[in-house]
C-alpha positions in Angstrom: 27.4 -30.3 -49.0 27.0 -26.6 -50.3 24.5 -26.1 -53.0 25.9 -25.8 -56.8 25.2 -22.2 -57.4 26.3 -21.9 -61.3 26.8 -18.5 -62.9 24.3 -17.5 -65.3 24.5 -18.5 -68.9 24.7 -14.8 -70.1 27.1 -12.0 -69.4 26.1 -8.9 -68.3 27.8 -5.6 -68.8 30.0 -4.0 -66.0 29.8 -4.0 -62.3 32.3 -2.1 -60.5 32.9 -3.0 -56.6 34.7 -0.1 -54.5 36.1 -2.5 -51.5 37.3 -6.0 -50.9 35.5 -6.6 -47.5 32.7 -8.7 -46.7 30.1 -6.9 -48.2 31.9 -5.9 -51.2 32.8 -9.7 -51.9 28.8 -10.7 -51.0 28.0 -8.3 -53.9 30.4 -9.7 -56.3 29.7 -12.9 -55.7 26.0 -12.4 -55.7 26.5 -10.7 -59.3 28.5 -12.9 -60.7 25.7 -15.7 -60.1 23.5 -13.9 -61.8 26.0 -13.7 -65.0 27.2 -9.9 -64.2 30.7 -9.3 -65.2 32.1 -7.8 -62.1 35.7 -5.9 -60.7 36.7 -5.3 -57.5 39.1 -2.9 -56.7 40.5 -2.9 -53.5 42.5 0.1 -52.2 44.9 -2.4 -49.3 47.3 -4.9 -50.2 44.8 -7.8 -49.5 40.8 -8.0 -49.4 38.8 -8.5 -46.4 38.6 -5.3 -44.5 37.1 -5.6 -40.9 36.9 -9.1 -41.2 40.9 -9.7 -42.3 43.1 -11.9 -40.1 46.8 -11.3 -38.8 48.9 -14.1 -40.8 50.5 -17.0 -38.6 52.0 -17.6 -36.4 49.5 -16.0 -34.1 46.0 -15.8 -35.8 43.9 -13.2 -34.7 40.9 -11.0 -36.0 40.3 -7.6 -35.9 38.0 -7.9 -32.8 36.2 -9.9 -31.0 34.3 -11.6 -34.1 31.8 -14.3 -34.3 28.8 -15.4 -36.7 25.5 -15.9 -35.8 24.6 -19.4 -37.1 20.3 -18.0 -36.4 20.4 -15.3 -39.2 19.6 -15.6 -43.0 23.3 -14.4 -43.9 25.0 -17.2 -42.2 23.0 -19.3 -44.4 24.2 -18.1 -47.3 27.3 -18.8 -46.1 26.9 -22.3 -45.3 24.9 -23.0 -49.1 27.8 -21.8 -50.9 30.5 -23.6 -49.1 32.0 -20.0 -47.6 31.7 -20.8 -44.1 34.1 -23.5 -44.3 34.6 -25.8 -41.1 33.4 -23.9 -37.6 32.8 -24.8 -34.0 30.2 -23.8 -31.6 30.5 -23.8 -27.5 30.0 -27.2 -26.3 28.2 -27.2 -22.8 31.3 -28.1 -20.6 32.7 -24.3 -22.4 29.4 -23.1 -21.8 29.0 -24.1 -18.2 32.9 -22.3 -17.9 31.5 -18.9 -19.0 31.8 -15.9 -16.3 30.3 -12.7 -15.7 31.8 -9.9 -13.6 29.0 -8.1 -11.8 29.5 -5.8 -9.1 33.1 -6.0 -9.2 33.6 -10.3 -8.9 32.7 -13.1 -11.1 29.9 -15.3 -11.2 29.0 -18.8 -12.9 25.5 -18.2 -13.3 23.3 -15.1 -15.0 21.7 -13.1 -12.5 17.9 -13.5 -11.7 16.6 -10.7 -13.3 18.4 -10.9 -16.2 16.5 -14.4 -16.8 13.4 -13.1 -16.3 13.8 -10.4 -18.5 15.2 -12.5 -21.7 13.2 -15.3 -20.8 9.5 -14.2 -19.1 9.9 -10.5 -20.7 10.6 -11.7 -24.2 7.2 -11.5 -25.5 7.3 -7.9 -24.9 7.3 -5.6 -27.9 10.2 -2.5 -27.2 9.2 0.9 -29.3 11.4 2.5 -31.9 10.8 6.1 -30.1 11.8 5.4 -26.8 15.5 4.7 -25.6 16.0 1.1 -23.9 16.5 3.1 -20.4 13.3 4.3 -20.1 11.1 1.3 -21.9 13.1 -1.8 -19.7 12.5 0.5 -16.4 9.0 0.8 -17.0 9.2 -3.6 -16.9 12.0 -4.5 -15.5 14.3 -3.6 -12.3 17.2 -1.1 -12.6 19.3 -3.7 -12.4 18.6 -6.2 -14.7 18.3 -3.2 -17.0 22.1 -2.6 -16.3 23.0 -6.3 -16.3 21.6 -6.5 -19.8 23.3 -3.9 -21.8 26.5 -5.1 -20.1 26.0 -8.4 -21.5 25.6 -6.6 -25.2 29.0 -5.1 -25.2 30.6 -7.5 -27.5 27.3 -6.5 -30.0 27.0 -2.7 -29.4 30.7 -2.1 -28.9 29.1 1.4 -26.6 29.9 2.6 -23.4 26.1 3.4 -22.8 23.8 0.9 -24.9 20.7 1.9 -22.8 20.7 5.2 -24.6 20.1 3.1 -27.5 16.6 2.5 -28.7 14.5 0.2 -27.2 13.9 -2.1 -29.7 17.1 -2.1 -31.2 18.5 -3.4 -28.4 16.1 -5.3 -27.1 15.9 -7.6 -30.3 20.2 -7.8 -29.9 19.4 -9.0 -26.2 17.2 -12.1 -27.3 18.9 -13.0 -30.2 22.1 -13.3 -28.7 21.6 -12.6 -25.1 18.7 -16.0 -24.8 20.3 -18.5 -22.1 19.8 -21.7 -24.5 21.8 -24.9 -25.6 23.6 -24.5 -28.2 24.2 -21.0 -28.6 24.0 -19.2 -31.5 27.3 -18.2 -31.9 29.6 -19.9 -34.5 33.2 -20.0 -34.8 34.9 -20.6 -38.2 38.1 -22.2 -38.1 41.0 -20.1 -39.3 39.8 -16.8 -38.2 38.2 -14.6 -40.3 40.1 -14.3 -42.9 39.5 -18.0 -44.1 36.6 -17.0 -44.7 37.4 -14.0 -47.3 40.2 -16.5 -48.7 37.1 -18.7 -49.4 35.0 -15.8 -50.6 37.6 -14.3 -53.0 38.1 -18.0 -54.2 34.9 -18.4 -55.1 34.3 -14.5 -56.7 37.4 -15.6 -59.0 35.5 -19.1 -60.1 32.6 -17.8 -61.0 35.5 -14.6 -62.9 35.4 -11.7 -60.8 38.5 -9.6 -61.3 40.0 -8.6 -58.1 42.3 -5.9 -58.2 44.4 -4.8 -54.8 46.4 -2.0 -54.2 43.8 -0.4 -56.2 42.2 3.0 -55.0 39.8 4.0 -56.4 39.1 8.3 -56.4 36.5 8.8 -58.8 33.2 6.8 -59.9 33.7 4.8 -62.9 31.6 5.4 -65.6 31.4 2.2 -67.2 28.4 0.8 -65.4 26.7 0.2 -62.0 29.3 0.9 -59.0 28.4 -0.6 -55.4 30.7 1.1 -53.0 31.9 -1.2 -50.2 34.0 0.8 -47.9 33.4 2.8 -44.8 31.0 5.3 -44.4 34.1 7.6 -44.2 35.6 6.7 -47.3 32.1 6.7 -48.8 31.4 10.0 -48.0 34.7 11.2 -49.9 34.7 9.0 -52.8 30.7 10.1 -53.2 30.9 13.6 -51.9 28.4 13.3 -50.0 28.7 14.5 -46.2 25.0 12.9 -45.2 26.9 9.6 -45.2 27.3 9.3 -41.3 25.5 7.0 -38.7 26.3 6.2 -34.8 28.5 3.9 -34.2 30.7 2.3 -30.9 34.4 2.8 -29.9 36.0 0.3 -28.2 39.7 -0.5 -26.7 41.0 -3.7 -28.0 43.3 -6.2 -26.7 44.9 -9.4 -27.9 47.0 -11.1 -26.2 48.8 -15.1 -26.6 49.9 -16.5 -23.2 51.7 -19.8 -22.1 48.7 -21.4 -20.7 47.8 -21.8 -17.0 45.2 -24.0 -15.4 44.0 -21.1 -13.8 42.8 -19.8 -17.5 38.9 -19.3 -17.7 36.6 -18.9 -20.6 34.5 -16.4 -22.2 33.8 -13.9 -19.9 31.3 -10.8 -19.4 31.1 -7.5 -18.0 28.0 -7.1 -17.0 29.6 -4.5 -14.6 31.4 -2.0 -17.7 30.5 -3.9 -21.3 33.9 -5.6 -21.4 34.4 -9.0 -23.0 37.5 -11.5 -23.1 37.6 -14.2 -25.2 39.9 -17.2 -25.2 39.9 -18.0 -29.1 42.6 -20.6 -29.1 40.0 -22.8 -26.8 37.6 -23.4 -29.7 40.5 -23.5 -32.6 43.8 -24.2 -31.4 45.4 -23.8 -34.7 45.2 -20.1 -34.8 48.6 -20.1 -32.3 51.3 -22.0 -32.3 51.4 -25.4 -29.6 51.8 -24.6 -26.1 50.5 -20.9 -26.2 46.7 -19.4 -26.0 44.8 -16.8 -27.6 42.7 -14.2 -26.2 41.4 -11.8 -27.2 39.4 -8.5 -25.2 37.5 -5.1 -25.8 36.2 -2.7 -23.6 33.8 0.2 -25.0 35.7 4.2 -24.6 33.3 6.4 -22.6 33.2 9.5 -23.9 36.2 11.2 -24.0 38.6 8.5 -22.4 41.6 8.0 -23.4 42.9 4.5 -24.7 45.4 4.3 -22.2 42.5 4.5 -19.6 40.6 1.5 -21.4 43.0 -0.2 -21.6 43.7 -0.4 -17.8 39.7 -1.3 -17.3 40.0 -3.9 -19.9 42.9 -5.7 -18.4 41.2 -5.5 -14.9 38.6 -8.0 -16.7 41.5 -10.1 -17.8 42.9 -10.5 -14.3 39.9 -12.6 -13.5 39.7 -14.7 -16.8 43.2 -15.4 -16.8 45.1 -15.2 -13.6 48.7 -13.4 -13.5 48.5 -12.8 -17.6 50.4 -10.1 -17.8 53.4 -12.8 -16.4 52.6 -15.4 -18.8 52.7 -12.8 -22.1 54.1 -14.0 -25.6 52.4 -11.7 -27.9 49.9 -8.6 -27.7 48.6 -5.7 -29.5 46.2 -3.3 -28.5 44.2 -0.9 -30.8 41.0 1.5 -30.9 38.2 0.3 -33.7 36.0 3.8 -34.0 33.1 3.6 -36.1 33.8 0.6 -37.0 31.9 -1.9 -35.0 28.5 -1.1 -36.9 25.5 1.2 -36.6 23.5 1.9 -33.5 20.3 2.9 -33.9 19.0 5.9 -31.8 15.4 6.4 -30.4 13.4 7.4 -33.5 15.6 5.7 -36.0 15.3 2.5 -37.3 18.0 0.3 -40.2 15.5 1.8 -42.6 16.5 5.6 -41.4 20.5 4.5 -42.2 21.8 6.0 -45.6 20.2 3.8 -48.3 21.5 1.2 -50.6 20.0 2.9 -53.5 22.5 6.1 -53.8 20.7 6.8 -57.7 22.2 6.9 -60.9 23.1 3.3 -60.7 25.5 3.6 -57.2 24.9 1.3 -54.2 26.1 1.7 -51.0 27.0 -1.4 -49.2 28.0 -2.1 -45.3 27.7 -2.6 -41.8 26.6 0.9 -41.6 23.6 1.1 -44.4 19.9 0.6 -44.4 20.1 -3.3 -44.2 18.8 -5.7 -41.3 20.9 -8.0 -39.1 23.4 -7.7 -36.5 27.1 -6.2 -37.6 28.8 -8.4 -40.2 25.1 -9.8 -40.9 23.9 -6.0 -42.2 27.3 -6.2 -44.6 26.6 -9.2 -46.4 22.3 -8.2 -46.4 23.4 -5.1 -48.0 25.6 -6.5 -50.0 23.0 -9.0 -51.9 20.2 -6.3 -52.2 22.6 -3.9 -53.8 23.8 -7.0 -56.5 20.0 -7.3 -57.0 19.2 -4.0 -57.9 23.0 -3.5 -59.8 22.4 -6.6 -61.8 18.5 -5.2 -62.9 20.4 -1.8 -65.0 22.9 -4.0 -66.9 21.5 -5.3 -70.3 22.7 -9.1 -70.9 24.3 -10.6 -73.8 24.9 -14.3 -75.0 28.3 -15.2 -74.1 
């Protein structure tokens, strides 16, 4: 049962929320419960962002999502009920998993791979130094390559080893860690249940949520968190410092009649690829009698979607046999810096563009100086910027 979180018993002048995503409904929520009154103005037709869902008949989110069920932010999640009703990998879908390496699939992760997420996890990676040249220096070129090929569902980068070291190494064993049960988590209804749930609860605890509402120009009213992409931040703030590295990917989803031959998950440890068959874990995001996958494949520098598109589907002829026969539905798309922030050698989340924008703005994202992995830095930001909001809003008795 989720805990009864109660809104304060005073009111609290104005909070206004730029963005009806996942971090912009964290924050309203986590002002509300402190007794802020709080608006949300989203510039789309309906909230969610990044984390919205296609409406039926064919469910689908916008990319390869999951939740970490080992993070702080998927607790807060579960206490307040958001969450809703998930699944997790049971170990017959677990012992189904593949991974393309060197051009073929495999059933089992290679060798060094184990020793380096297992035996090497005691190690601690350096900011300063790229993963490349830390892992080399402990672990064989290889397994090196075999690892950040695993991570392209996380990074969403054609070259992760680039990255620094400990950034990635700390995405590697949190995710990466051959253990029963995985971390992952899959809430039923896609994604978008979950901001259903979310703006549910904002308008219980009386959060005004405005749509088709763009906003151009700060209010003035009181504190304003801004909970869009770093883009539209940088436009709505004027401020052009607002950038951070990101991933670009190719995406495809695709629902098929189904064919015995249909595998599971499975990972390019060869090219960061990734294919998921969605519908396996929730079969109520397609109609009966059809499957759901869904696939994306980092851009290398200067590669066209087209060209992607062609590697990606190469992964999808070994996890599901002839699928290009068996089609029903697809769509294919490019998410560009959107997939959140990669942190160079030097940098840190602390080196991102701060919460704390002054004069009583907040920046919130995927893409801001907050810890956690993708969604997980949206919804940290989010409650740090509610906290520091609800602190320059005098309360009154209501």
């Amino acid at each position: 049962m989720p805990f009864d979180f109660k809104v304060s018993e005073t009111r609290m002048a104005n909070i206004t929320i730029v963005g009806g995503g996942l971090a912009g409904l964290t924050a309203a929520i986590s002002c509300a419960e402190k007794g802020a009154r709080v608006t949300v103005h989203e510039a789309h037709s309906t909230l969610g962002g990044r984390a919205r869902s296609t409406p039926p008949p064919y469910v689908t989110n916008d990319g390869t999502h999951v939740f970490y069920r080992n993070g702080e932010p998927w607790r807060w999640l579960v206490e307040r009920g958001l969450a809703g009703s998930y699944v997790r990998l049971t170990w017959g879908e677990v012992m189904r998993m593949r991974f393309r390496r060197r051009g073929r699939l495999r059933s089992s992760l290679p060798a060094g791979y184990l020793r380096m997420t297992l035996l090497g996890r005691r190690r601690v990676p350096p900011d300063d130094r790229s993963f490349r040249d830390w892992a080399l220096d402990h672990f064989s070129e290889q397994a090196v390559n075999d690892s950040v090929g695993f991570l392209g569902p996380v990074l969403y980068d054609a070259d992760p080893a680039r990255l620094s070291a400990s950034f990635v190494f700390e995405r590697l064993l949190r995710v990466g860690t051959p253990r029963f049960p995985l971390p992952t988590g899959y809430v039923l209804g896609g994604w978008g249940a979950v901001i259903d749930r979310m703006a549910s609860r904002a308008r219980e605890l009386g959060v005004t949520i405005a749509t088709n509402s763009r906003v151009t120009e700060l209010p003035e009213d009181g504190p304003v968190i801004v909970a869009t992409s770093l883009d539209a931040a940088r436009a709505l703030l004027k401020d052009q410092t607002l950038q951070w590295e990101s991933g670009v990917s190719a995406l495809l989803d695709v629902v098929l009649t189904p064919s015995q031959r249909d595998g599971n998950a499975t990972f390019d440890m060869d090219e960061g690829g990734f294919v998921g068959h969605y519908s396996e874990h929730d079969p109520s995001l397609v109609p009966e009698g059809e499957t759901l996958w869904q696939g994306q494949m980092p851009m290398r520098p200067g590669e066209s979607k087209a060209a992607a598109l062609t590697r990606l589907g190469t992964l999808y002829d070994l996890a599901a046999p002839d699928w290009r026969d068996r089609i029903r539905w697809q769509r294919d798309y490019v998410s560009r810096g959107r997939t959140g922030a990669l942190d160079l050698p030097g940098f840190t989340w602390r080196d991102r563009p701060a919460i704390d924008r002054g004069d009583g703005v907040f920046l919130v994202g995927d893409s801001v100086a907050a810890p956690g992995i993708l969604a997980e830095a949206s919804i940290n930001s989010g409650r740090t910027a509610a906290n520091l909001a609800v602190e320059l809003v005098p309360a009154v008795r209501v």
